[in-house]
C-alpha positions in Angstrom: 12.0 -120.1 1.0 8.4 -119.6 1.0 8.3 -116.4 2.8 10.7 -115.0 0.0 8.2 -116.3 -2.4 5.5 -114.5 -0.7 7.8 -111.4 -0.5 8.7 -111.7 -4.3 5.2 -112.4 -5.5 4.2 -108.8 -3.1 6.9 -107.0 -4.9 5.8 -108.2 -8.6 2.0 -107.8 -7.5 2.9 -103.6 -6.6 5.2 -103.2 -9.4 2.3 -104.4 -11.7 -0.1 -102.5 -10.3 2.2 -98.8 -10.6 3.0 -99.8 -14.1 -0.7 -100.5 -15.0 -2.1 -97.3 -13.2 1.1 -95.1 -13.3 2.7 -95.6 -16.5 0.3 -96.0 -19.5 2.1 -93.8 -22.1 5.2 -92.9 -23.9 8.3 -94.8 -23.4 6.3 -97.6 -21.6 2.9 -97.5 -23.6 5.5 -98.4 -25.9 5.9 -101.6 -24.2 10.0 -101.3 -24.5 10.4 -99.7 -21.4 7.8 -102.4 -19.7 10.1 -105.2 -21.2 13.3 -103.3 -19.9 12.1 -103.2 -16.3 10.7 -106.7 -16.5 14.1 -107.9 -17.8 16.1 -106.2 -15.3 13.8 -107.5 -13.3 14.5 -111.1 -13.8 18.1 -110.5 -14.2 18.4 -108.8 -10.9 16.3 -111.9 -9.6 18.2 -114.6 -10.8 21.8 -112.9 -9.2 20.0 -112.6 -6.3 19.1 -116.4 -6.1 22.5 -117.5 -7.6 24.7 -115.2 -5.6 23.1 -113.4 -2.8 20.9 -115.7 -1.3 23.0 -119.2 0.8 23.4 -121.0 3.4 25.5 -119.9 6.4 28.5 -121.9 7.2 28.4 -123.8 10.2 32.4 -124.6 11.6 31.8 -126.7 14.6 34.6 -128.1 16.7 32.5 -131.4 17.3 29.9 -133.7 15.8 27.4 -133.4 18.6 27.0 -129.9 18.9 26.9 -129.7 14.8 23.2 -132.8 15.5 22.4 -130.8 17.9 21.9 -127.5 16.0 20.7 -129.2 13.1 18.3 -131.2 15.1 17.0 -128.1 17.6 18.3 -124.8 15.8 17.3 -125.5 12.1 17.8 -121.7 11.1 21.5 -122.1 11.4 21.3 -124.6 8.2 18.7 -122.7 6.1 19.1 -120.3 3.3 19.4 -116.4 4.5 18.0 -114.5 2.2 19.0 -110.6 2.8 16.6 -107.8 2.3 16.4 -107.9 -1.8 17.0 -104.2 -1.8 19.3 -103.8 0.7 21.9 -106.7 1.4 25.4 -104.9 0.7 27.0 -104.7 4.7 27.3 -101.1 5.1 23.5 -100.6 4.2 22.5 -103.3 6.2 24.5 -101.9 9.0 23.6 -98.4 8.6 19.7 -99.2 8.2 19.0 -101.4 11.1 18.4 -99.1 13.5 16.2 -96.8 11.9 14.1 -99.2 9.9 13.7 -101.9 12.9 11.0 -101.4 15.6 11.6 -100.7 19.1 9.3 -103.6 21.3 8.1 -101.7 24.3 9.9 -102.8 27.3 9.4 -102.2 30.9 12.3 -102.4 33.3 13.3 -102.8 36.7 16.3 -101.1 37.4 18.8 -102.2 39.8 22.1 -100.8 41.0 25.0 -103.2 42.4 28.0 -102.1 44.1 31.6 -103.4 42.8 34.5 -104.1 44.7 36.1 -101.2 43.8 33.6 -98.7 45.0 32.2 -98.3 41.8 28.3 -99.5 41.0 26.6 -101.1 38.1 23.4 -100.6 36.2 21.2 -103.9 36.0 18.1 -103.5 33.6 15.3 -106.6 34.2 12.6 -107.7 32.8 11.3 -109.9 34.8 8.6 -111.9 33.0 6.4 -112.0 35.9 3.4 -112.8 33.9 5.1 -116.0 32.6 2.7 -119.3 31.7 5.5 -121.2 30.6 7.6 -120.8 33.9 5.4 -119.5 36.9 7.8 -120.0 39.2 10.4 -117.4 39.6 12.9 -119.3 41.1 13.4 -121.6 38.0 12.2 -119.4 34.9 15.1 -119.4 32.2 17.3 -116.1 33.1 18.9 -114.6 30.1 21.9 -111.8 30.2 22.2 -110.0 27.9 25.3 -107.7 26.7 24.8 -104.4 24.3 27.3 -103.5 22.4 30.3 -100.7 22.3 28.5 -97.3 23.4 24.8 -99.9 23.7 22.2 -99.9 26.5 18.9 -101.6 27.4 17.2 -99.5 25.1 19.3 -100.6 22.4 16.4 -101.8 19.2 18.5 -105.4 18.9 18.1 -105.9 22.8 14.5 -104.7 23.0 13.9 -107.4 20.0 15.9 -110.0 21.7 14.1 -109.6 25.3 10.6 -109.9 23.1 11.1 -112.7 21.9 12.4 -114.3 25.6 9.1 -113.2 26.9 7.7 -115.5 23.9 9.1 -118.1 25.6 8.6 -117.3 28.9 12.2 -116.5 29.9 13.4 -113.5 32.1 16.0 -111.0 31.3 18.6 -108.9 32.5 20.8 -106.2 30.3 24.3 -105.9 31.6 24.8 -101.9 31.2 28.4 -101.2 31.0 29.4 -98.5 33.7 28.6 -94.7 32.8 26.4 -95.3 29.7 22.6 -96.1 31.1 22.7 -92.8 33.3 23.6 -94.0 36.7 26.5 -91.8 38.2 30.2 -92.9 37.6 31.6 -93.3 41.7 35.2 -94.5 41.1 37.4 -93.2 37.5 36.8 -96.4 36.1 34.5 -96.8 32.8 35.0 -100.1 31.0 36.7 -102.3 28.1 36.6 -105.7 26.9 39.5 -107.4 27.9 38.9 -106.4 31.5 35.8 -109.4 32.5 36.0 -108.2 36.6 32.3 -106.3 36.4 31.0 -109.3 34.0 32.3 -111.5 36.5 30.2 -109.6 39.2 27.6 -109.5 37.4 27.1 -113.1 36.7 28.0 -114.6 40.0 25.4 -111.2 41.3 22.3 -113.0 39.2 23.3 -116.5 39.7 22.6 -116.4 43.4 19.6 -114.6 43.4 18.4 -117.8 41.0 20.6 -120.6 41.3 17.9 -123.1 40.5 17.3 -121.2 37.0 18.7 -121.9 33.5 21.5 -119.2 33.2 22.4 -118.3 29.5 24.0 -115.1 28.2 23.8 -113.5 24.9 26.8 -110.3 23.9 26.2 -108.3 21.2 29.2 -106.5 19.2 31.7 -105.4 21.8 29.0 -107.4 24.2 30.3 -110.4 22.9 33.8 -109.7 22.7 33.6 -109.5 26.8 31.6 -112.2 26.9 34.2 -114.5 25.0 37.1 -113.1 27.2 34.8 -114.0 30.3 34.1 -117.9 29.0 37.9 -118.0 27.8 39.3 -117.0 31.3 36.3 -119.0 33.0 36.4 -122.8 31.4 33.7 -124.5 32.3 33.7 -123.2 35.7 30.8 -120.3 35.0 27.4 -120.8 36.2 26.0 -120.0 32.5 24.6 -123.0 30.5 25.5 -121.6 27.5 26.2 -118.5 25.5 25.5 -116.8 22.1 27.3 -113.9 20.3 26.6 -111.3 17.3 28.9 -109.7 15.0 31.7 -110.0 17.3 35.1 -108.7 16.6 37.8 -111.3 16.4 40.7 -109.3 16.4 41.0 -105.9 17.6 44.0 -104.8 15.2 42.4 -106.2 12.3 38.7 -104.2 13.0 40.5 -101.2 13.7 42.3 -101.5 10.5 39.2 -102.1 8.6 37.5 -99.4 10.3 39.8 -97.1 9.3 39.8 -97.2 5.7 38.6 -93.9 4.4 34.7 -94.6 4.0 34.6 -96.7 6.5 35.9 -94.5 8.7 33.5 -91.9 7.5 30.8 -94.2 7.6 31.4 -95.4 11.4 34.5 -94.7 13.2 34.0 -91.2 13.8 30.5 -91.5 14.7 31.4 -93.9 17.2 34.4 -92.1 18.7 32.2 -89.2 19.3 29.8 -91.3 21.1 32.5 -92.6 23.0 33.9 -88.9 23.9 30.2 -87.8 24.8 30.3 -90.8 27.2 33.2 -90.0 29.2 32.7 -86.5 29.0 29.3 -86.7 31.4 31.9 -87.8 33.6 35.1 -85.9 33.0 35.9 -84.5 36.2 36.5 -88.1 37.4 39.3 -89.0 35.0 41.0 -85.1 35.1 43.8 -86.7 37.6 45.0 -89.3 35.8 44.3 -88.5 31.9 44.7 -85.9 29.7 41.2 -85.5 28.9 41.2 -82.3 26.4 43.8 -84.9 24.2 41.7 -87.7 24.7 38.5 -85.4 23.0 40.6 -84.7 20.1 40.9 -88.1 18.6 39.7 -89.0 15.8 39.3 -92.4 15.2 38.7 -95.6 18.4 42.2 -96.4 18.0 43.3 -93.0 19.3 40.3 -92.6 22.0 42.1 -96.5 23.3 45.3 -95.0 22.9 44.5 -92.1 24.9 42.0 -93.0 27.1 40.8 -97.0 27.5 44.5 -98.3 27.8 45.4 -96.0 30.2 43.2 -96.2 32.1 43.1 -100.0 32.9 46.9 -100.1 33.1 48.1 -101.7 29.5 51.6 -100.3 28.8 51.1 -100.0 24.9 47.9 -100.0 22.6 48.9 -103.1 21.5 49.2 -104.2 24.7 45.7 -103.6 25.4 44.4 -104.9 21.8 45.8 -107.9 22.3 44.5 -108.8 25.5 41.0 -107.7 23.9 40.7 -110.1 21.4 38.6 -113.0 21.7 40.1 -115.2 18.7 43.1 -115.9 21.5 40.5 -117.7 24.4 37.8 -119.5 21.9 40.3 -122.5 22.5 39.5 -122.6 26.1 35.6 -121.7 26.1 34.1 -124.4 28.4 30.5 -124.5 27.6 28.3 -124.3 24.5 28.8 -121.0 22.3 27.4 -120.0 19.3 28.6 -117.3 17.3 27.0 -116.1 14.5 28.9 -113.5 12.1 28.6 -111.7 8.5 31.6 -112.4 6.1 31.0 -108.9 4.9 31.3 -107.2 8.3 33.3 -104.1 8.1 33.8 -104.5 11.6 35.1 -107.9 11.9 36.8 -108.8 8.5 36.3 -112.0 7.3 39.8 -113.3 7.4 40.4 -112.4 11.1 37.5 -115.1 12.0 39.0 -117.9 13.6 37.7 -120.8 11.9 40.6 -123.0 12.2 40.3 -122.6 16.5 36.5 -123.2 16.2 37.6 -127.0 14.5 39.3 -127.1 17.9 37.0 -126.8 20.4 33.6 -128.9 20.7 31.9 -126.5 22.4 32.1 -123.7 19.6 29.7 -123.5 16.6 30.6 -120.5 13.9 27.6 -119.8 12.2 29.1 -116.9 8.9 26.5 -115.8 6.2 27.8 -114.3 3.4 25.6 -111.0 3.9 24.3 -109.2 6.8 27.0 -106.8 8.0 27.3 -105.5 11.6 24.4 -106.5 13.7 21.9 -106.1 10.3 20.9 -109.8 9.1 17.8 -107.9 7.3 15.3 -109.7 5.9 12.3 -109.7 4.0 10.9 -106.7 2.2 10.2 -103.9 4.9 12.8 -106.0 7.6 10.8 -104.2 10.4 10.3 -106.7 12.8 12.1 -109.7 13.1 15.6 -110.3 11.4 17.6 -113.8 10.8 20.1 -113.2 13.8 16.4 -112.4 16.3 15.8 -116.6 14.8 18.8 -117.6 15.6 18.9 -115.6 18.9 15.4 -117.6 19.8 16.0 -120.4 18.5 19.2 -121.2 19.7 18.4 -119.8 23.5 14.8 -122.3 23.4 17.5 -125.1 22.4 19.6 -125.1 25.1 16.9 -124.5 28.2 15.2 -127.3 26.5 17.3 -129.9 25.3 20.9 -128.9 26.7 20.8 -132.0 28.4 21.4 -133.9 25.4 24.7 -132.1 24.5 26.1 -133.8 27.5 24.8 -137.5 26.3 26.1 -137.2 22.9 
């Protein structure tokens, strides 16, 4: 509350100062068109109060877990209030990753080999220069998973491993195979109902640091594999406890929301051009067993799945392969803590495909849903350059559960 205050009392302090060196004649010498804007301006102010600025939701599927955030993750209980001039979900969407800064990073690359021949692109950041957690062995390790065409270099990631090194945490970015640069050995890419290279991945990080807290945080599609993987997994996983962003409950209700006629301009054939441009680096790979000059002529990701992603991990129909994608069918079998924070506007992942009524089920899930935000936005603030609500919840929520997960367990 106060740092809208601050923002609204910066916005009225500018505005004043244009009218009074801008505008001193006509119309507004007048002093009709000063009262207009001043009365739009407190009309626009008190809808955004009333209507645009509330609480998130919290749906947890236990009492504990619901203390426990309130008690160690206050931001999940506090008012979001979305960027004043921008809070409608395809803006917010849209605008994040131009108007956010990019946190410079420096990574250690590493390259595993899968069982199927195939290798995997590890990003760390190792926090070396850690006062919190000098000791490598047990410093708080933090996976992180980017989203549907995402890397390391993703502006959300870079954001997210900032604010781990403010705690003194290490990181690693889970690069899905093909995108980050590395050379594509077998005709496989990737797809979120398919956890085997997660899988790798986590048991690949655990035994380099078994002694270390080992949480994971999935972005977008990011966190659609990371649900499938806790789903399949129960509580036998290494990880202490995982987070997800603007994930997409149900694959046949985001694809029909993403293909509504603006949206579609908007996003779905941006993103199945990015998705073309990614298999295409490697298209003499996949020239066997897929028709690759049909697979470049979709238009939208339901045909690229169609045409590509299903057939090449062996589903028999699209819906086949959507419904083995969607995470709203294992959030009843997730073993350890999860929180999930979504937007009720999210074009991406409509509202009513949430799954608030499995959440109630399961004492290890808390939905956290704001009413604005769209797909991985959650602006705030006037210039949202920096830090944005789902970066607090991020941080706050990881801090949490390295240092007071244990009290989960006595509740």
């Amino acid at each position: 509350m106060q740092r809208l205050a601050m923002d609204l009392r910066m916005l009225s302090r500018e505005l004043s100062l244009y009218l009074e060196h801008q505008v001193r004649i006509g119309f507004f010498g007048s002093g009709v068109g000063l009262s207009l804007i001043l009365g739009f301006s407190f009309a626009y102010a008190c809808y955004y109060m009333s209507s645009i600025a509330k609480k998130p939701q919290l749906v947890t599927g236990g009492e504990s877990f619901s203390r426990f955030l309130q008690d160690h993750c206050p931001v999940v209980t506090e008012t979001y209030y979305p960027t004043v001039w921008c809070w409608e979900s395809r803006g917010q969407t849209l605008l994040r990753p131009f108007i956010t800064s990019k946190p410079p990073v420096k990574y250690r690359n590493e390259l595993i080999k899968t069982a199927d021949g195939g290798q995997i692109s590890l990003d760390w950041f190792d926090d070396d220069n850690s006062k919190c957690y000098m000791d490598a062995s047990t410093r708080p390790t933090i996976l992180l998973l980017p989203g549907l065409t995402g890397t390391s270099k993703e502006s959300y990631i870079l954001h997210m491993i900032h604010l781990s090194e403010e705690l003194g945490y290490r990181c690693v970015v889970f690069n899905n195979r093909g995108v980050a640069g590395e050379n594509l050995l077998t005709p496989r890419t990737y797809c979120c109902a398919n956890t085997e290279d997660l899988e790798t991945v986590i048991q690949h990080v655990h035994s380099l640091y078994p002694s270390a807290p080992f949480l994971a945080a999935g972005v977008s599609m990011g966190g659609m594999l990371l649900l499938n993987y806790l789903g399949k997994m129960g509580p036998k996983t290494p990880l202490k406890a995982a987070a997800t962003f603007s994930v997409g409950w149900n694959t046949f209700a985001c694809s029909e929301s993403l293909e509504k006629p603006l949206n579609w301009l908007l996003f779905n054939y941006y993103l199945t051009t990015c998705l073309q441009s990614s298999i295409n680096k490697h298209r003499h790979m996949f020239v066997k067993q897929i028709d690759m000059d049909h697979v470049m002529k979709a238009k939208s990701i339901r045909e690229f799945d169609k045409r590509f992603t299903s057939v090449m991990f062996g589903y028999r129909t699209i819906d086949d392969y959507y419904t083995d994608a969607s995470p709203n069918r294992r959030l009843k079998s997730v073993g350890i803590p999860v929180l999930c924070l979504n937007s009720v506007d999210d074009v991406f992942s409509p509202s009513h495909a949430i799954p608030i009524e499995t959440a109630k089920q399961n004492p290890n899930v808390a939905l956290v849903l704001t009413s604005y935000g769209g797909h991985i936005g959650f602006l705030e603030g006037i210039w949202p350059r920096q830090s944005t609500y789902m970066d607090r919840v991020f941080k706050q929520f990881v801090q949490a559960m390295v240092e007071h997960g244990h009290e989960l367990s006595s509740m």
